[in-house]
Biopython code that builds the backbone (N, CA, C, O; Angstrom):
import numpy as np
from Bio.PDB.StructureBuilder import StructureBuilder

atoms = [
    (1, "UNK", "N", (-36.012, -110.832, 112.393)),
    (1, "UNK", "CA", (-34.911, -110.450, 111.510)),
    (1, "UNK", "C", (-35.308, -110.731, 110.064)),
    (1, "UNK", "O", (-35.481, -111.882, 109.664)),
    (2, "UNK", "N", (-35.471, -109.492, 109.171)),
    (2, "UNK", "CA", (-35.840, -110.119, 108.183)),
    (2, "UNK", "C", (-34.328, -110.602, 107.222)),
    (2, "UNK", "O", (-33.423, -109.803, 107.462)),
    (3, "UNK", "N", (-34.071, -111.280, 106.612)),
    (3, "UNK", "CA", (-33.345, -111.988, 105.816)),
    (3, "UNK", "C", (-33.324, -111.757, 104.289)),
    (3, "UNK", "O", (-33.987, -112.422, 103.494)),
    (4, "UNK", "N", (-32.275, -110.478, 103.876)),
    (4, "UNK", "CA", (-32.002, -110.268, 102.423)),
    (4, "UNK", "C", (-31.983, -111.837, 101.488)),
    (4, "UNK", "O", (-30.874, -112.308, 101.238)),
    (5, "UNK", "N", (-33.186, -112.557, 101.024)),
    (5, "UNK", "CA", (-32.799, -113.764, 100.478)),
    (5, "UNK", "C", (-32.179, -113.409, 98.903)),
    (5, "UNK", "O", (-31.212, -113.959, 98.377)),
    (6, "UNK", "N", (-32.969, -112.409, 98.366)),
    (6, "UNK", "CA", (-32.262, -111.937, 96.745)),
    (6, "UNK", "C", (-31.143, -111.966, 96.531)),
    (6, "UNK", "O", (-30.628, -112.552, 95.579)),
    (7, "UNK", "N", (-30.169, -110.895, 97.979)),
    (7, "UNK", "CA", (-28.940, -110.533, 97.999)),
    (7, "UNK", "C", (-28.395, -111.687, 98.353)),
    (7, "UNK", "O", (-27.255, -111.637, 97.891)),
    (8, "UNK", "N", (-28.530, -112.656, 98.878)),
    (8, "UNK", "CA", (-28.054, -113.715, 99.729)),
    (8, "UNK", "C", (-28.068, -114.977, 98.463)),
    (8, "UNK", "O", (-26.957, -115.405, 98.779)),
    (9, "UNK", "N", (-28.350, -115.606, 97.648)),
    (9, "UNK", "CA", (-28.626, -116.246, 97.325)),
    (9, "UNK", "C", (-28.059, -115.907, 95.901)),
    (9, "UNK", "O", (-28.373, -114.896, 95.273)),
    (10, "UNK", "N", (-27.091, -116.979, 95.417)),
    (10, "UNK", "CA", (-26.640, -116.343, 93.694)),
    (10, "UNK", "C", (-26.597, -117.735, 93.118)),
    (10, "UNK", "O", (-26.362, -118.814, 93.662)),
    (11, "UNK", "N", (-26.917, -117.391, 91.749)),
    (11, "UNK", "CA", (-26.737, -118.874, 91.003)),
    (11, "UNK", "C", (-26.576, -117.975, 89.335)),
    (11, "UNK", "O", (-26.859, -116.851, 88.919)),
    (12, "UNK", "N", (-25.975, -119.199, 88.779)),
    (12, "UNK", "CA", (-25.809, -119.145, 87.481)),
    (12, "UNK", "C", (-26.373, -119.793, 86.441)),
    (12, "UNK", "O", (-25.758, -120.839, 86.233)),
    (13, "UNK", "N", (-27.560, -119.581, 85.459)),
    (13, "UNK", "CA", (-28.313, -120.662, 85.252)),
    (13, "UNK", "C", (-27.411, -120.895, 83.933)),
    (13, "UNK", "O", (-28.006, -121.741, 83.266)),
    (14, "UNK", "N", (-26.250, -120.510, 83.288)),
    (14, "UNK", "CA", (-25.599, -121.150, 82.187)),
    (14, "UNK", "C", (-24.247, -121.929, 82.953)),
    (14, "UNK", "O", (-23.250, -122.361, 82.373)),
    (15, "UNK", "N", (-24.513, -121.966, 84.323)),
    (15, "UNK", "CA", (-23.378, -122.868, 84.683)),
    (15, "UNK", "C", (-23.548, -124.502, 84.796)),
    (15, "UNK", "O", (-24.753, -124.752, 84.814)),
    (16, "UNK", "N", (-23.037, -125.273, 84.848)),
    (16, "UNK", "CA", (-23.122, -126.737, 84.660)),
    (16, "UNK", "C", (-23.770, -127.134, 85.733)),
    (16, "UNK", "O", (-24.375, -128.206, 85.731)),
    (17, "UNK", "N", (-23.736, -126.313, 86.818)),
    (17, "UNK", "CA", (-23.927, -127.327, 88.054)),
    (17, "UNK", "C", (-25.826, -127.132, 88.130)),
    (17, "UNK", "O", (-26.382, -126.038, 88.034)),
    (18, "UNK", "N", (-26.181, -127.783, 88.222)),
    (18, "UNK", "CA", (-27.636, -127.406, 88.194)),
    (18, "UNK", "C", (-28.097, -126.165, 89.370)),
    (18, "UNK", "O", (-27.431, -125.897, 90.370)),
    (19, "UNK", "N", (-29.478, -125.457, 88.948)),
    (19, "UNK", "CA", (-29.688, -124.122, 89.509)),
    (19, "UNK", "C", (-29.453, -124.573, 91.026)),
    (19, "UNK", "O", (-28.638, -124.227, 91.881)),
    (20, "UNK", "N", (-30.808, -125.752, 90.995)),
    (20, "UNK", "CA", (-31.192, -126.314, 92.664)),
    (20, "UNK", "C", (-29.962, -126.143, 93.308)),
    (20, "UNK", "O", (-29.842, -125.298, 94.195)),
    (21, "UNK", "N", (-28.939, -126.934, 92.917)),
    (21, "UNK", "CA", (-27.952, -127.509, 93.653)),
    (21, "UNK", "C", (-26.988, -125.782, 94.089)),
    (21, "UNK", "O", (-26.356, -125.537, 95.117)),
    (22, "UNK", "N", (-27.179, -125.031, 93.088)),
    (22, "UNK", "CA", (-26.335, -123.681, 93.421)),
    (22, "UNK", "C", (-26.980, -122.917, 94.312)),
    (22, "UNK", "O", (-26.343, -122.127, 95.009)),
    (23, "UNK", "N", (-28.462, -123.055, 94.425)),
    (23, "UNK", "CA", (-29.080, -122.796, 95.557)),
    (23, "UNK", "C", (-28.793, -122.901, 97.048)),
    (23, "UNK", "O", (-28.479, -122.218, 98.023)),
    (24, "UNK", "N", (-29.095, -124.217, 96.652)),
    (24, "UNK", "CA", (-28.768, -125.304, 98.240)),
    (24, "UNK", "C", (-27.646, -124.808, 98.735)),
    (24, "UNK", "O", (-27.628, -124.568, 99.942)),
    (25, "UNK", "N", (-26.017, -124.440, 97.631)),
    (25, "UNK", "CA", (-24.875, -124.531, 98.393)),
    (25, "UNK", "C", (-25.136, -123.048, 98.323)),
    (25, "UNK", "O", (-23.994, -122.596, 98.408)),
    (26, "UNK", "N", (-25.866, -122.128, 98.230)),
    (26, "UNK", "CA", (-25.344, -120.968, 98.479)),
    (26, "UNK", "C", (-26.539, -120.684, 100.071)),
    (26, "UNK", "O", (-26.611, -119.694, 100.799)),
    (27, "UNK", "N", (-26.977, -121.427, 100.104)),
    (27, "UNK", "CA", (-28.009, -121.482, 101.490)),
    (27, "UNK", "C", (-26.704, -122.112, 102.459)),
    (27, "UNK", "O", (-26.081, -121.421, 103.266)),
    (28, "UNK", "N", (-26.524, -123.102, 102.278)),
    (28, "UNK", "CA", (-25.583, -123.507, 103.280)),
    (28, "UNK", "C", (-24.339, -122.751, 103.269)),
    (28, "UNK", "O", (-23.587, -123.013, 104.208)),
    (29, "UNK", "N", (-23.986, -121.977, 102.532)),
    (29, "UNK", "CA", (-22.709, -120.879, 102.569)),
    (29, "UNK", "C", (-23.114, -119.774, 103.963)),
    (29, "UNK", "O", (-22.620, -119.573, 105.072)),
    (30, "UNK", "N", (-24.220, -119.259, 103.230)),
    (30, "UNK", "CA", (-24.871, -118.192, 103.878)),
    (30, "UNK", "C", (-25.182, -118.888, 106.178)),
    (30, "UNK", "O", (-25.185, -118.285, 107.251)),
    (31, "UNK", "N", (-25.362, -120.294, 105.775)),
    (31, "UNK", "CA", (-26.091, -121.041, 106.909)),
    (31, "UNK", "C", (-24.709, -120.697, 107.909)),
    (31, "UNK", "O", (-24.702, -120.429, 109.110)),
    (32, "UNK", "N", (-23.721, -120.794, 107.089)),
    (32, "UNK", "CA", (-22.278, -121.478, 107.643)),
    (32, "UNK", "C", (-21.541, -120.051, 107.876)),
    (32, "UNK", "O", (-20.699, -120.010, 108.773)),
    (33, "UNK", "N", (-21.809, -118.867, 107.117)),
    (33, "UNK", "CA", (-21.148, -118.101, 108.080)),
    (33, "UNK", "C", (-21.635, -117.075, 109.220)),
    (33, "UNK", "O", (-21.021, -116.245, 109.890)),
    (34, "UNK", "N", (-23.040, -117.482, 109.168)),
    (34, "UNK", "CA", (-24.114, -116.944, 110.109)),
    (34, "UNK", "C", (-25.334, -115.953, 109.628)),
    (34, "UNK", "O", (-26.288, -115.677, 110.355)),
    (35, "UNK", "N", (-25.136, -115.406, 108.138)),
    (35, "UNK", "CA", (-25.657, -114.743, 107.740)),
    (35, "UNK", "C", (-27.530, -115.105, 107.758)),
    (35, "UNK", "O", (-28.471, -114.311, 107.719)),
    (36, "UNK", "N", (-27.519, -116.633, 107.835)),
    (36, "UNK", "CA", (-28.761, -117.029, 108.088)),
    (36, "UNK", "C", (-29.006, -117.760, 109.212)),
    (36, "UNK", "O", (-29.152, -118.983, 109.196)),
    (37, "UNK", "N", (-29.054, -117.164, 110.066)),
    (37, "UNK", "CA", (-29.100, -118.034, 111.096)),
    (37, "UNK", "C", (-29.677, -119.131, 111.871)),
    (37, "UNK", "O", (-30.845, -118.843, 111.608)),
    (38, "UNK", "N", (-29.760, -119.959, 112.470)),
    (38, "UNK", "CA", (-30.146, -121.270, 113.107)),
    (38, "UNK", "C", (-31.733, -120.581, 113.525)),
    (38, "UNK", "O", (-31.963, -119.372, 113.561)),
    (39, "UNK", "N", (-32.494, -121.416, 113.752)),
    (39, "UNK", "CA", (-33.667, -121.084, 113.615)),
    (39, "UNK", "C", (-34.184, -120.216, 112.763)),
    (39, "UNK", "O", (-35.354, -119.833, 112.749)),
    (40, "UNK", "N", (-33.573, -119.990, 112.252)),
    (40, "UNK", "CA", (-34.724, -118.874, 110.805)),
    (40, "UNK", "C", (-35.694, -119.393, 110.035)),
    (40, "UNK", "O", (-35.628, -120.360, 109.276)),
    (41, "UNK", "N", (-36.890, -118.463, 110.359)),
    (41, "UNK", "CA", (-38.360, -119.460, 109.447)),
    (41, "UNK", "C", (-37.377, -118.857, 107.997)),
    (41, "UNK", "O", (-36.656, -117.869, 108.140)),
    (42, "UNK", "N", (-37.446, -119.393, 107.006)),
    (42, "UNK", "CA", (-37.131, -119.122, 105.334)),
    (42, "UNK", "C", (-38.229, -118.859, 104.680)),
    (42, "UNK", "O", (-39.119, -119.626, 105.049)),
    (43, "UNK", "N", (-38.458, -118.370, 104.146)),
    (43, "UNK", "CA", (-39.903, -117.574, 103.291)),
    (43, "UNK", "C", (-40.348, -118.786, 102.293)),
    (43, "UNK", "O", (-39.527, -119.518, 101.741)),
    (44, "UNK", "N", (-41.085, -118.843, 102.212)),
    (44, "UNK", "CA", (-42.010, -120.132, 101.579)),
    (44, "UNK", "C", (-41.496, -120.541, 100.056)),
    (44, "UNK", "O", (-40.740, -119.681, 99.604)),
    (45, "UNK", "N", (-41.687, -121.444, 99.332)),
    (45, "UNK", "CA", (-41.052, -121.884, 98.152)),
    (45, "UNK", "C", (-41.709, -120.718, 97.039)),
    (45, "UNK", "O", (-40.873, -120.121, 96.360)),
    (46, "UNK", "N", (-42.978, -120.419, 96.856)),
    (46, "UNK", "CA", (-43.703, -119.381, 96.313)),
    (46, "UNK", "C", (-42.794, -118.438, 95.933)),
    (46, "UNK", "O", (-42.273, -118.358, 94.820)),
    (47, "UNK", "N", (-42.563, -117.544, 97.110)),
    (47, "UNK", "CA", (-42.083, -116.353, 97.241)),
    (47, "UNK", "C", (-41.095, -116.069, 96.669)),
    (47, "UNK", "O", (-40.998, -115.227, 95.776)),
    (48, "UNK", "N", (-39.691, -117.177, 97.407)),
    (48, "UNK", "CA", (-38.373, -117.306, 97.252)),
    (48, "UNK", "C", (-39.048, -117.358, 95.541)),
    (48, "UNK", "O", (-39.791, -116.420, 95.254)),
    (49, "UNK", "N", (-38.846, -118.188, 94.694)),
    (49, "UNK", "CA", (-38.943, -118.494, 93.506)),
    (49, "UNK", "C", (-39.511, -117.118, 92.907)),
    (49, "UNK", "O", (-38.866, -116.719, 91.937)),
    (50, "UNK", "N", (-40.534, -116.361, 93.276)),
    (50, "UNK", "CA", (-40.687, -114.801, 92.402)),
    (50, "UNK", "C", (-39.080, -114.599, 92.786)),
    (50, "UNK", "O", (-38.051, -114.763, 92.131)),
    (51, "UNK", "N", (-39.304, -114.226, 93.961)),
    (51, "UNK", "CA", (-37.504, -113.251, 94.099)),
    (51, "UNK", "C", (-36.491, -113.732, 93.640)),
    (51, "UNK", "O", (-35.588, -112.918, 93.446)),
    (52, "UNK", "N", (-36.260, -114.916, 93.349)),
    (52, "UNK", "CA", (-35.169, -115.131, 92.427)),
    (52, "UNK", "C", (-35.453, -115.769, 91.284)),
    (52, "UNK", "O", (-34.602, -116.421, 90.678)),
    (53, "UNK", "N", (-36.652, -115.639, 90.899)),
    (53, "UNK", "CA", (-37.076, -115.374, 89.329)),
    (53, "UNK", "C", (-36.580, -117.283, 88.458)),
    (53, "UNK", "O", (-36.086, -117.581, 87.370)),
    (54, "UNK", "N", (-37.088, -118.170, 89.741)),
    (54, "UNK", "CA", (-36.958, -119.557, 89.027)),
    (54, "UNK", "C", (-38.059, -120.297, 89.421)),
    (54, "UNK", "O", (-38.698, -119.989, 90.427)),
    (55, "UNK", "N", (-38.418, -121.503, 88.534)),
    (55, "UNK", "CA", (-40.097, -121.991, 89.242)),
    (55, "UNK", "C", (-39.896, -122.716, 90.034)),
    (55, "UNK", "O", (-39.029, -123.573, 89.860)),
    (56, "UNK", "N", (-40.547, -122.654, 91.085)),
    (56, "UNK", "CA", (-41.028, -122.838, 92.530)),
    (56, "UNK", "C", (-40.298, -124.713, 92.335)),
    (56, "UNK", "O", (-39.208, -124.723, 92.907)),
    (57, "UNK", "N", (-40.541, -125.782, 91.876)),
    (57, "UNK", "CA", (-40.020, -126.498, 91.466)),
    (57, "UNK", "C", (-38.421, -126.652, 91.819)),
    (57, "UNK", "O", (-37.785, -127.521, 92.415)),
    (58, "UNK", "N", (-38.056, -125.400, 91.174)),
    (58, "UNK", "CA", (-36.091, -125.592, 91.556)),
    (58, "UNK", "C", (-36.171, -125.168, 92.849)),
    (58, "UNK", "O", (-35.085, -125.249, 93.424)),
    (59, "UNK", "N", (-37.250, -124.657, 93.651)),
    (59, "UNK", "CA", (-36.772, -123.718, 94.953)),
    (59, "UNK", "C", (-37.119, -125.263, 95.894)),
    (59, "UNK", "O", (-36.278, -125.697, 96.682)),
    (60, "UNK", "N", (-38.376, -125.928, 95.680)),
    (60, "UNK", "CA", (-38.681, -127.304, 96.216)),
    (60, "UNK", "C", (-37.363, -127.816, 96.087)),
    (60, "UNK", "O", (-36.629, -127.711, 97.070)),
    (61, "UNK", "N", (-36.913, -128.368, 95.023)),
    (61, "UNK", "CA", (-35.699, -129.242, 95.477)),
    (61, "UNK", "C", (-34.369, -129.144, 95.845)),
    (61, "UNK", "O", (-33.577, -130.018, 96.197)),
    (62, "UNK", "N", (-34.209, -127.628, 95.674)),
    (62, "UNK", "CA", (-33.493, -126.959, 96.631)),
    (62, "UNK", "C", (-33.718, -127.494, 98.157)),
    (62, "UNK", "O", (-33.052, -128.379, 98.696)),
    (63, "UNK", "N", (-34.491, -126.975, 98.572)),
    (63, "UNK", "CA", (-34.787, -127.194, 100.026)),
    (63, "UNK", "C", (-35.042, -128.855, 100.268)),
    (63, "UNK", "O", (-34.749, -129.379, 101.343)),
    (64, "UNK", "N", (-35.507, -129.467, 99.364)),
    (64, "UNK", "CA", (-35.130, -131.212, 100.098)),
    (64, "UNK", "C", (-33.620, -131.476, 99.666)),
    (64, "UNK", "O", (-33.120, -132.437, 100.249)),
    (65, "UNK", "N", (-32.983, -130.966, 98.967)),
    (65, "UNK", "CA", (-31.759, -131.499, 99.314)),
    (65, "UNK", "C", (-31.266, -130.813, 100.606)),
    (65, "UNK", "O", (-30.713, -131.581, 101.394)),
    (66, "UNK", "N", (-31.336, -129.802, 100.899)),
    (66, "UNK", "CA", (-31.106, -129.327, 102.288)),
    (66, "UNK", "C", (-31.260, -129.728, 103.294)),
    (66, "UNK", "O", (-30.507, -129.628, 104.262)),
    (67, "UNK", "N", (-32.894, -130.567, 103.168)),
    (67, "UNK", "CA", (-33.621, -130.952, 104.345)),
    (67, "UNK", "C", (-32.871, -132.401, 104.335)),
    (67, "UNK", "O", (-32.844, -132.907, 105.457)),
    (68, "UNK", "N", (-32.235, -133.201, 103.273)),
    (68, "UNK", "CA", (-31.709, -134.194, 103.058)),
    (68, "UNK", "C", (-30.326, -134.148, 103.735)),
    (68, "UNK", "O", (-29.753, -135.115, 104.237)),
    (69, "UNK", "N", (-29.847, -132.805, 103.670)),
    (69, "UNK", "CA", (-28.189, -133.066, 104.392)),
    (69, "UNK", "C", (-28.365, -132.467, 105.530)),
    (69, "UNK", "O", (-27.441, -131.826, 106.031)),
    (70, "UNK", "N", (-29.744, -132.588, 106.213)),
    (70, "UNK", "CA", (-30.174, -131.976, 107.593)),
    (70, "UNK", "C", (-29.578, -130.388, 108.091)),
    (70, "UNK", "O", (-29.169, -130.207, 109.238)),
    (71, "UNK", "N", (-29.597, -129.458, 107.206)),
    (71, "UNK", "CA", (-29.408, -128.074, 107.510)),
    (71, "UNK", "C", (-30.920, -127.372, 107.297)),
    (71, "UNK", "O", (-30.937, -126.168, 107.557)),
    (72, "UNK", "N", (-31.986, -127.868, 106.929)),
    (72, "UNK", "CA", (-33.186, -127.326, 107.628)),
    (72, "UNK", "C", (-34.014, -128.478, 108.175)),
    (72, "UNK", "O", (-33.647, -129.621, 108.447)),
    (73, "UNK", "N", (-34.991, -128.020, 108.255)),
    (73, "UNK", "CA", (-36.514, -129.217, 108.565)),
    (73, "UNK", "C", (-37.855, -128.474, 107.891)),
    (73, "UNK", "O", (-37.875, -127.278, 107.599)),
    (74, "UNK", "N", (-38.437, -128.958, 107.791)),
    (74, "UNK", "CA", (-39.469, -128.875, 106.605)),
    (74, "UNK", "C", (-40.671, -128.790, 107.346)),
    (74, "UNK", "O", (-41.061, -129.954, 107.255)),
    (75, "UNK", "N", (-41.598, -128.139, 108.080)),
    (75, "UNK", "CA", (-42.981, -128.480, 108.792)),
    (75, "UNK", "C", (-43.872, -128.319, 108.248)),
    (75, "UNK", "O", (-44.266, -127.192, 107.950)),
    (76, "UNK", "N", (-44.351, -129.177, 108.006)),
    (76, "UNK", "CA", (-46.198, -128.936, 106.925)),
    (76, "UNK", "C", (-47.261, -127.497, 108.227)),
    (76, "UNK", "O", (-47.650, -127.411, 109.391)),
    (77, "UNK", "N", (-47.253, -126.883, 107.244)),
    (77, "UNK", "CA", (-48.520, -125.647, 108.089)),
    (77, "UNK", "C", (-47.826, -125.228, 108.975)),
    (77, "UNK", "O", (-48.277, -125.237, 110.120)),
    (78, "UNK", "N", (-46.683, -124.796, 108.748)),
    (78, "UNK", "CA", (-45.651, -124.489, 110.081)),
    (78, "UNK", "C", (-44.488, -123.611, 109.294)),
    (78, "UNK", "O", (-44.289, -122.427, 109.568)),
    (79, "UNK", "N", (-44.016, -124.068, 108.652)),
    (79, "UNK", "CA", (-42.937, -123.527, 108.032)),
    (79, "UNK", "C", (-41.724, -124.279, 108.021)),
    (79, "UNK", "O", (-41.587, -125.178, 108.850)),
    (80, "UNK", "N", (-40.461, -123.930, 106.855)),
    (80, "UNK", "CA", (-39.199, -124.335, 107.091)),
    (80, "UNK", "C", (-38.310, -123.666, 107.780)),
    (80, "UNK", "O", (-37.937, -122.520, 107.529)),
    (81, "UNK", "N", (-37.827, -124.576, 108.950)),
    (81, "UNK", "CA", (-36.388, -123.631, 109.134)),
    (81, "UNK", "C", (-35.181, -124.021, 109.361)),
    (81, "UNK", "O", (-34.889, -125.089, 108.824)),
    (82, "UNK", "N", (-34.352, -123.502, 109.997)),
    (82, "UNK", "CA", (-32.271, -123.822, 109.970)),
    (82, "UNK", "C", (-32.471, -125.054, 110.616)),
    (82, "UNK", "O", (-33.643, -125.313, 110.891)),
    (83, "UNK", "N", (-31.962, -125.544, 110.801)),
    (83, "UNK", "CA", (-31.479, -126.549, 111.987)),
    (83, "UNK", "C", (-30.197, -126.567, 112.512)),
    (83, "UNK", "O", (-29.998, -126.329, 113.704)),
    (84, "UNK", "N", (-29.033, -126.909, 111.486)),
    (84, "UNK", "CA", (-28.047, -126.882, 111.667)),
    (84, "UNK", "C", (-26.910, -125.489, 112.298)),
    (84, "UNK", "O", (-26.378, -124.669, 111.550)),
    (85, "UNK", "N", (-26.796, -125.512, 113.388)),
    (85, "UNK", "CA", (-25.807, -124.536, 113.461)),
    (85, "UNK", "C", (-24.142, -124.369, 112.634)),
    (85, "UNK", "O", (-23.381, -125.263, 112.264)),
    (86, "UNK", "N", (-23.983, -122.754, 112.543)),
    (86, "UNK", "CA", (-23.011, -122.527, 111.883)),
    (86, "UNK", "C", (-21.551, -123.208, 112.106)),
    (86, "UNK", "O", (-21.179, -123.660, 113.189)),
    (87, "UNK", "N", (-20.923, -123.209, 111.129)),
    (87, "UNK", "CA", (-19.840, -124.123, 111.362)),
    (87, "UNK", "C", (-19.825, -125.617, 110.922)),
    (87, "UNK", "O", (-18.905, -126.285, 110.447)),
    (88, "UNK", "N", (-21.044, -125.929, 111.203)),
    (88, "UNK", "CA", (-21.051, -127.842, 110.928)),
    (88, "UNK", "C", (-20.866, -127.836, 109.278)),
    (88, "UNK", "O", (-21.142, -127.042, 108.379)),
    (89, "UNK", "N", (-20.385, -128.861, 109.343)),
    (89, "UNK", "CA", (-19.652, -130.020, 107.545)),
    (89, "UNK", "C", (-20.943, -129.794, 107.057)),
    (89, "UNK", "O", (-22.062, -129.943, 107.548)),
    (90, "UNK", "N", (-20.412, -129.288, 105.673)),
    (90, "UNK", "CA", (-21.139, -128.840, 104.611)),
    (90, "UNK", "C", (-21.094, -129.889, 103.233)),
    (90, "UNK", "O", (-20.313, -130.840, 103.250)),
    (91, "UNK", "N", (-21.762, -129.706, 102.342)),
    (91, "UNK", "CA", (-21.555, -130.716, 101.248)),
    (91, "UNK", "C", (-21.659, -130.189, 100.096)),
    (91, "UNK", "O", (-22.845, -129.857, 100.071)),
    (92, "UNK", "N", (-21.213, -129.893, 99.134)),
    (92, "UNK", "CA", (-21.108, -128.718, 97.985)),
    (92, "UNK", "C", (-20.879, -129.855, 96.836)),
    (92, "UNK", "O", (-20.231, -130.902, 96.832)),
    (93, "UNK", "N", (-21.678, -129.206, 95.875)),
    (93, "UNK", "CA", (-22.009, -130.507, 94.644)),
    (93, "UNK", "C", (-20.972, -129.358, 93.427)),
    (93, "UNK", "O", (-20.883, -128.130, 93.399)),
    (94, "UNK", "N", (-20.460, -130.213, 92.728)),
    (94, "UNK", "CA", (-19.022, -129.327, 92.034)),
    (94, "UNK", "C", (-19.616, -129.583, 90.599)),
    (94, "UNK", "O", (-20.480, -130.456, 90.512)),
    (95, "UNK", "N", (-19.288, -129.000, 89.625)),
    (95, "UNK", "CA", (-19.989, -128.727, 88.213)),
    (95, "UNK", "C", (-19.996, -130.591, 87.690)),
    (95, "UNK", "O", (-20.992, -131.082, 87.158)),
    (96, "UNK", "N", (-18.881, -131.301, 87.935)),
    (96, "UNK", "CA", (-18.851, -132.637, 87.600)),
    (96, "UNK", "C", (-19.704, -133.771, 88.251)),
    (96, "UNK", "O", (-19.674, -134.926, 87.826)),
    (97, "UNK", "N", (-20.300, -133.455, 89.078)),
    (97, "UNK", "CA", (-20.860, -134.290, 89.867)),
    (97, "UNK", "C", (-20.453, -134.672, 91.490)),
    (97, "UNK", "O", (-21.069, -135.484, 92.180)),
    (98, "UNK", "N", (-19.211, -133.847, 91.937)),
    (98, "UNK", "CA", (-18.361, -134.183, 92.665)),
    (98, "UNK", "C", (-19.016, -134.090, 94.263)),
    (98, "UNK", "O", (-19.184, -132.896, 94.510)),
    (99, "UNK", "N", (-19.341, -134.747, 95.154)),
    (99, "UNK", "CA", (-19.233, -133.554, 96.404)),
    (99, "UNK", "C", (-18.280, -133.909, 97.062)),
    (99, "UNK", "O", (-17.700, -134.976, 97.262)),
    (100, "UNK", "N", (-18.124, -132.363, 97.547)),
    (100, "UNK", "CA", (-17.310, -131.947, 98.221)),
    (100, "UNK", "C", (-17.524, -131.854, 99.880)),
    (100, "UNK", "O", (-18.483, -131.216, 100.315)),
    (101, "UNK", "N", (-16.677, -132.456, 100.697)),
    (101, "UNK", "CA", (-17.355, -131.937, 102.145)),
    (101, "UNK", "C", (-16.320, -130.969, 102.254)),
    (101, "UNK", "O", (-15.323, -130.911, 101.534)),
    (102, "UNK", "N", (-16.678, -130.044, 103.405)),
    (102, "UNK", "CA", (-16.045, -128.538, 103.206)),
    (102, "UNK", "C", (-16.457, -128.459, 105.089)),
    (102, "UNK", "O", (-17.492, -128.913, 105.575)),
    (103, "UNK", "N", (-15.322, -127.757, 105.882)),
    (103, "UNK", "CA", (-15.324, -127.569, 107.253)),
    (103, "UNK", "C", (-15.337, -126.059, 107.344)),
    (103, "UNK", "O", (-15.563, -125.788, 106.164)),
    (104, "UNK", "N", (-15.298, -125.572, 107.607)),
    (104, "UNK", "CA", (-15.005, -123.789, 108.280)),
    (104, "UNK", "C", (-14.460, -123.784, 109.683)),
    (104, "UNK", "O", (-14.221, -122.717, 110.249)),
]
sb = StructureBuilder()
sb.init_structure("model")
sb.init_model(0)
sb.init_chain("A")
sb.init_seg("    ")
for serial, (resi, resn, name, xyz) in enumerate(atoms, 1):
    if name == "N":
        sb.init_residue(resn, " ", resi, " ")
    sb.init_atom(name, np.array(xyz, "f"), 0.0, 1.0, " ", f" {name:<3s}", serial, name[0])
structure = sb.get_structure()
């Protein structure tokens, strides 16, 4: 299945909340209503970062905060992918610093 990540993935880089973090919650949006589904390899930090046109850097810590609130896993020479199935408590970082846990 390949996985629209361009279309899938939105951030605002004049918004407060940092890029990473608009990343992360728009991965776990996408995680949570199935659009990406549980086991999905995710295209490498490289890539993602051309396609959404930020350095590879914001796409890295994107994905360890992810890998941090256990909605992927990280495999060296293997790839990243989902872990978490859809539905599970989410954690959404709010322009102030806030998080939010969030159910569906």
């Amino acid at each position: 299945m390949d996985i629209p990540f361009k279309s899938l993935i939105n951030f605002d880089k004049s918004s407060d909340l940092p890029v990473y973090r608009q990343i992360a919650n728009s991965f776990i949006q996408n995680i949570q209503t199935g659009r990406i589904p549980t086991s999905s390899r995710l295209i490498g930090t490289r890539q993602l970062a051309d396609l959404l046109g930020v350095h590879r850097k914001t796409v890295i810590a994107a994905f360890e905060e992810l890998n941090s609130q256990g909605w992927i896993e990280m495999i060296p020479r293997k790839g990243t992918f989902v872990i978490k199935l859809a539905g599970d408590k989410a954690c959404f970082f709010s322009g102030n610093g806030t998080i939010h846990g969030l159910q569906s």
